[in-house]
C-alpha positions in Angstrom: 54.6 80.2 50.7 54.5 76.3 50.7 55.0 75.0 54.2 56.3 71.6 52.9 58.8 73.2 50.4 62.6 74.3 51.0 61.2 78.3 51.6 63.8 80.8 50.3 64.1 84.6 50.1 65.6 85.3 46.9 67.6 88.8 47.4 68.9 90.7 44.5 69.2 93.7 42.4 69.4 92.1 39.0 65.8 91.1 38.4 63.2 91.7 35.8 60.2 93.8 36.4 57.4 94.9 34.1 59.2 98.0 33.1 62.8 96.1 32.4 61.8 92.8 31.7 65.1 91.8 30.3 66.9 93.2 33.4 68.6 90.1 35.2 66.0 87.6 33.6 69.3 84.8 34.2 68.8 85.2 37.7 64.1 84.8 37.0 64.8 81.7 34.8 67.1 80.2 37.0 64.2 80.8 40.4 61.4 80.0 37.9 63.0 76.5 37.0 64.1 75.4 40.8 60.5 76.4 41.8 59.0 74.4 39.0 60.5 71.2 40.6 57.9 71.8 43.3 60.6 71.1 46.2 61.1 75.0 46.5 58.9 78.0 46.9 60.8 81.4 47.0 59.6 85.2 47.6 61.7 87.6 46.0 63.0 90.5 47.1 64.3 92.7 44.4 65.5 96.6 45.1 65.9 98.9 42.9 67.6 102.5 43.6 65.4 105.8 44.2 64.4 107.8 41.7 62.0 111.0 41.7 60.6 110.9 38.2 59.2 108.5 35.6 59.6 111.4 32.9 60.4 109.7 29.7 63.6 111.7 28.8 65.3 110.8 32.0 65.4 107.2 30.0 66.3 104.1 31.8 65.8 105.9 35.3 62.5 106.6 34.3 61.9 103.0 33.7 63.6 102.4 37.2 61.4 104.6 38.7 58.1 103.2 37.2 59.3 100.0 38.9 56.0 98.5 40.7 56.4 98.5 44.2 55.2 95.2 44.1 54.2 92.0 41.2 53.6 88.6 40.1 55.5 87.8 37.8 55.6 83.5 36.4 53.7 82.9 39.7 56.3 84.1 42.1 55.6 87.3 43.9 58.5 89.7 43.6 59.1 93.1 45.7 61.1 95.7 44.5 61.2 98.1 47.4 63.6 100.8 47.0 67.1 101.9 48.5 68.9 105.1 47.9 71.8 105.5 45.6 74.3 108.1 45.7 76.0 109.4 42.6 79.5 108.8 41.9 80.1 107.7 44.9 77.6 104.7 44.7 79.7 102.1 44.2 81.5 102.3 47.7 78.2 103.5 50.0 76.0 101.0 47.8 76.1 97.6 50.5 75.3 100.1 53.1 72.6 101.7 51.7 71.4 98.7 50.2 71.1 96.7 54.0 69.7 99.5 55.7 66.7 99.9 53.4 65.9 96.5 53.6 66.4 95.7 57.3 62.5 97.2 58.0 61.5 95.5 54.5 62.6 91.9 55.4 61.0 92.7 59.0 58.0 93.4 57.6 57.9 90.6 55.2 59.2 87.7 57.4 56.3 88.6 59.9 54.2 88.1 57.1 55.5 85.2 55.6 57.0 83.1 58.7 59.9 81.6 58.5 62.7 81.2 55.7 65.2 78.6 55.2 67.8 80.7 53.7 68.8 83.8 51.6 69.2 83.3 48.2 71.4 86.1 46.8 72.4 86.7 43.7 75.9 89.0 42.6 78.4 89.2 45.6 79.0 93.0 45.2 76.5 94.8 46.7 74.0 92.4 46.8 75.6 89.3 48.4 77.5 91.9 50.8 74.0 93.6 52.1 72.5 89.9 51.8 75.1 88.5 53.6 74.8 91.4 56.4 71.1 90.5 56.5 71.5 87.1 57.2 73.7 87.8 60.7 70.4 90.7 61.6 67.9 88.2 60.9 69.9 84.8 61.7 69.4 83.1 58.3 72.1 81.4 56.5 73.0 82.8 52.9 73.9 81.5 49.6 75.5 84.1 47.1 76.2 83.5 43.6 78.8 84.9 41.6 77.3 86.0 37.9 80.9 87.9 36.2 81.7 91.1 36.7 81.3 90.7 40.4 84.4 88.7 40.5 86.2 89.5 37.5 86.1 93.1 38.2 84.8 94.7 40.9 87.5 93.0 43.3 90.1 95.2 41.6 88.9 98.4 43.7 90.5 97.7 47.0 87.2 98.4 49.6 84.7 96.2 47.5 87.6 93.6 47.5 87.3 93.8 51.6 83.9 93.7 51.7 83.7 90.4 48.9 86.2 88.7 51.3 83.5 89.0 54.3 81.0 87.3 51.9 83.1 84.6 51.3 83.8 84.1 54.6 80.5 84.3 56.3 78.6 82.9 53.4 77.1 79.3 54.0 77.8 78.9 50.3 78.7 80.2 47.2 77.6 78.9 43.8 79.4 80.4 40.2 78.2 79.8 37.2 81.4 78.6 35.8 84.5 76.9 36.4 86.5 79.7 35.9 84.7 82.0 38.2 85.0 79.4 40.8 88.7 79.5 40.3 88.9 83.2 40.5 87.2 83.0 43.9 89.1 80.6 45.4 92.1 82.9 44.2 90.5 85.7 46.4 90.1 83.4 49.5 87.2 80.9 49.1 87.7 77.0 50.5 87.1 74.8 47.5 84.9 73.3 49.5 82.4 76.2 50.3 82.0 77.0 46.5 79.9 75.0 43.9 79.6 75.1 40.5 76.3 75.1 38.7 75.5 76.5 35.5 73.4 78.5 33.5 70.8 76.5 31.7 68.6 77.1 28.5 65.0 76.9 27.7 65.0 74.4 24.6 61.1 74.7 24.8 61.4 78.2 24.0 64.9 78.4 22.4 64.5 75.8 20.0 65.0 76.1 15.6 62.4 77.3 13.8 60.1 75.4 11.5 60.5 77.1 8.7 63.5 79.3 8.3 62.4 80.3 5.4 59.4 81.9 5.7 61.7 83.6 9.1 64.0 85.0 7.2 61.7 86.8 4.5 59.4 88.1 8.0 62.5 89.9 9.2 63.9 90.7 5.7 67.2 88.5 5.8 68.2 88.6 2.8 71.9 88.0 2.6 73.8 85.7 5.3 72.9 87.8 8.8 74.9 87.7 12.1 73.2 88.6 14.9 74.8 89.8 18.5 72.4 90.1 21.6 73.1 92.2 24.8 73.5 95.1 26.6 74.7 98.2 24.8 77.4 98.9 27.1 81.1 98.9 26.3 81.9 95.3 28.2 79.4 93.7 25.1 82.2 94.8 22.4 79.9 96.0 19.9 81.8 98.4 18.5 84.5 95.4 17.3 81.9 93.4 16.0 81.1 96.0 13.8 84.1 97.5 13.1 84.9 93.6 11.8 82.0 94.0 9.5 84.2 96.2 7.3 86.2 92.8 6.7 82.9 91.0 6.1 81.4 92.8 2.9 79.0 89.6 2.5 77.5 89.8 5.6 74.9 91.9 7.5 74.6 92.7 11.1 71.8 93.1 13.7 72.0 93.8 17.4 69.7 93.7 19.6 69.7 95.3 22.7 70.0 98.9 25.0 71.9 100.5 26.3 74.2 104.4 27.0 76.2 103.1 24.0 73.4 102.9 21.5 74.2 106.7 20.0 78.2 106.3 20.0 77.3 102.7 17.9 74.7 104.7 15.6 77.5 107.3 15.0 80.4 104.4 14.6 78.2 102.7 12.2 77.7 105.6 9.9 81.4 106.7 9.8 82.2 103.3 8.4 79.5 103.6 5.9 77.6 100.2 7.4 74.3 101.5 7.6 72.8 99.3 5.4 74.1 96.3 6.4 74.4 97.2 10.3 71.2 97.3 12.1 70.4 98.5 15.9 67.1 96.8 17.1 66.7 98.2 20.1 65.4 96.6 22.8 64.0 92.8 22.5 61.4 90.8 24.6 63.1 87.6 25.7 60.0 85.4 24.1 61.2 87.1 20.6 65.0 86.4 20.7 63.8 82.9 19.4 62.9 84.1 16.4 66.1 86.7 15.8 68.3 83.6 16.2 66.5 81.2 14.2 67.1 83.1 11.2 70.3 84.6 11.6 72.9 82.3 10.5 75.6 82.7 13.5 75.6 84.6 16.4 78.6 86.6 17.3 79.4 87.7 21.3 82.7 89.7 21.4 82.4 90.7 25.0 85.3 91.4 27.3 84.1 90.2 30.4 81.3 87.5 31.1 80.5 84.5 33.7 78.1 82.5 31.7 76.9 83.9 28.7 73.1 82.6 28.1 72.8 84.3 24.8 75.3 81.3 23.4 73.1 78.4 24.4 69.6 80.7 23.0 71.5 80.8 19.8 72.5 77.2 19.9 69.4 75.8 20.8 68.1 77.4 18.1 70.5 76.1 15.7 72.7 78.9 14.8 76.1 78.7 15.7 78.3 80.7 17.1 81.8 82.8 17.3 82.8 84.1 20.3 85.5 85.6 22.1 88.5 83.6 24.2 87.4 85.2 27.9 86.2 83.5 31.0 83.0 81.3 30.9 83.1 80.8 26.6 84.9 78.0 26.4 83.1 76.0 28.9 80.0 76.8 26.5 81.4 76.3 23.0 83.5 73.0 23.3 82.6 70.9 20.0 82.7 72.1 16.4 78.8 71.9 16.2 78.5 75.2 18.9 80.7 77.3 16.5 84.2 78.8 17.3 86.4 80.7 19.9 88.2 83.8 18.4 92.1 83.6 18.5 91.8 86.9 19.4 89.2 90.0 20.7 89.5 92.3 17.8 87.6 93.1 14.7 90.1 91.1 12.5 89.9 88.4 15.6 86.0 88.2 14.8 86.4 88.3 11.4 88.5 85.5 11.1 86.4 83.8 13.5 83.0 84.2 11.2 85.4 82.4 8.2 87.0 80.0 9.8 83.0 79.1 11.4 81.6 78.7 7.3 84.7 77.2 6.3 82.8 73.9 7.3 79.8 74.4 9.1 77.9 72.2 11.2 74.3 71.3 10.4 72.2 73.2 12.2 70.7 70.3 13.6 73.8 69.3 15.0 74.2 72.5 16.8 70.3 72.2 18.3 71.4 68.5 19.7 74.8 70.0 21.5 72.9 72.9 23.3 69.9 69.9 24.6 72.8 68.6 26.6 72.7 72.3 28.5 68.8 72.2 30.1 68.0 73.3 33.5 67.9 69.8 35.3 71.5 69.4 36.4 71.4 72.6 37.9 68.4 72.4 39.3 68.9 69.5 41.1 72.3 70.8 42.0 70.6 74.2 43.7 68.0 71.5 45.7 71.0 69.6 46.9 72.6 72.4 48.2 70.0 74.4 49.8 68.5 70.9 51.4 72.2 70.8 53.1 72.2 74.0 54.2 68.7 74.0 55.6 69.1 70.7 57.8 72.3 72.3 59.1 70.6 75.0 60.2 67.7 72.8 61.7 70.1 71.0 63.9 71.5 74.7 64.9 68.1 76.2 65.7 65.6 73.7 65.8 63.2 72.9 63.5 60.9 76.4 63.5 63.8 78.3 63.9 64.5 79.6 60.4 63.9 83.6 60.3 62.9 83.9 63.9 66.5 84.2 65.4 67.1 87.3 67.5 69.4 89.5 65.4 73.0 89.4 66.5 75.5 91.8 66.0 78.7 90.3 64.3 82.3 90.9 63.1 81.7 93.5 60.3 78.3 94.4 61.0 77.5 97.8 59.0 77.6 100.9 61.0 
């Protein structure tokens, strides 16, 4: 690691690896563009759960379990050691597990490494509460960054709730990626103060229209006006109402990309509405191609009932193609002019429908939409991320001294796991 650079640890479960490389890649870009600014070098340190066999029919665990111990992936070094996970029961037993597999993992690698200047964590449940539990063993200060779910759900079950309420209150920081995260969390019990908000950027390099649409279009035989909806397959994405809405859209044809355990109940809704030639499941998509699948497609559509940030609305933009998308937390911070597309009224199938019409009643040029989503690069939180870490690091240079970071004895605080 650079000895003149801010040095973090990033810490978290949602991280892409060779075998998933789509897994978490918000949380990659976000590291990959701080880093680029050359103020910053980072290891990360990315577990994933136990699992005895990379046979192909256990699916996605098999992927998990191909996972290479260690990799280099855009010049950072990432480890994915692993930590056991117990059925069922997983969600409560998962911030102990979690810290206790990776108390002899971050020995081991801060010997190697020397000192830190802080954890960077990413998700607050279990990952900022394990992260937050390895800062007090290893006397580092942590920053934790709420992505969605992790604040918008999971505090609902009472014992995570506990457990988020130790992270906000022995956190040096939090970040959220939107306003209305940062609201949520000061509802739970955050100072206004401790919690900053910086958001998700997009690559207009990459992301960006294409030059000729054309040509696209024929490649990936669009023939009639195409919507396109990117994401996981899981029941939080809303799928199954943007293609039920299909059935009010006879002019228009659908593709999804994505995986997920919802793939075959999709495939089966799909075929009971009679949609199969004009719905299409893509599987799987490597981020580098999404540019492609929105550039020709002619709006996206994201009808998901939960979200922090949604990147997949700034890809589409930058690549000119609008989009409709659903009245929840995060959205309307993205899609605040005509030229990004529309909000639903509401998150149903007619909802979405009526979106899609009221989008084509008067579109935007697609130029348009490309120049709103330029306004959304990586810069602002960038330098946002180097402000606050450079804070927190001189803080904790006053505290410790100057070689201090990552060489504290361990200490044994309030709410220290068993």
């Amino acid at each position: 690691m650079d000895k003149t650079a801010l040095r973090l640890l990033t810490f978290s479960t949602l991280y892409p690896s060779a075998t998933r490389p789509n897994h978490g890649v918000f949380v990659e870009n976000r590291l990959r563009h701080l880093v680029a600014s050359g103020q910053v070098s980072s290891v990360v340190v990315a577990p994933v759960p136990w699992f005895p066999s990379t046979n192909p029919r256990h699916g996605d665990w098999a992927r998990i379990a191909a996972t290479p111990a260690e990799e280099t992936r855009h010049g950072l070094r990432v480890l994915h050691p692993r930590y056991p996970l117990v059925p069922k029961i997983g969600m409560t037993l998962a911030p102990f597990l979690l810290y206790r597999a990776m108390v002899p993992v971050l020995r081991r690698l801060l010997a190697e490494i020397g000192p830190v200047d802080a954890i960077d964590a990413h998700y607050f449940y279990p990952d900022g509460v394990a992260a937050v539990w390895l800062g007090r063993t290893f006397n580092l200060p942590v920053v934790v960054t709420a992505r969605g779910t992790d604040i918008s759900l999971i505090p609902s079950f009472r014992w995570p709730r506990a457990l988020i309420g130790q992270v906000i209150r022995d956190s040096a920081a939090m970040i959220t990626v939107s306003a209305a995260l940062k609201e949520a969390l000061v509802t739970l019990g955050a100072p206004d103060s401790k919690v900053t908000v910086l958001r998700n950027g997009v690559d207009t390099d990459l992301f960006r229209p294409p030059e000729d649409r054309a040509a696209l279009r024929i490649r990936l035989g669009f023939h009639r006006p195409t919507l396109v909806s990117v994401g996981l397959l899981i029941a939080r994405k809303g799928h199954d109402r943007t293609i039920e809405a299909m059935l009010q859209l006879p002019e228009y044809d659908l593709v999804i990309a994505g995986e997920g355990p919802e793939r075959q109940a999709l495939l089966d809704l799909i075929a009971r509405h009679g949609l199969t030639d004009r719905v299409k499941l893509l599987g799987p998509r490597p981020h580098a191609e999404l540019p492609d699948l929105y550039g020709a497609s002619d709006a996206s559509v994201l009808s998901s009932s939960r979200e922090g940030w949604a990147n997949v609305l700034l890809e589409s933009m930058a690549c000119g193609t609008p989009v409709v998308a659903s009245n929840i937390w995060g959205n309307p911070e993205v899609v605040r002019q005509a030229e990004a597309g529309v909000i639903t009224d509401e998150n149903t199938p007619s909802g979405i429908a009526r979106g899609v019409r009221r989008l084509f009643q008067d579109p935007a040029p697609r130029p348009a939409t490309r120049a709103y989503a330029e306004q959304f690069g990586w810069d602002e939180t960038t330098q946002g991320q180097l402000t606050l870490f450079a804070r927190i690091a001189e803080r904790r240079a006053r505290s410790c001294g100057a070689d201090g970071f990552g060489h504290g004895a361990p200490v044994a605080l309030r709410g220290n796991p068993p």
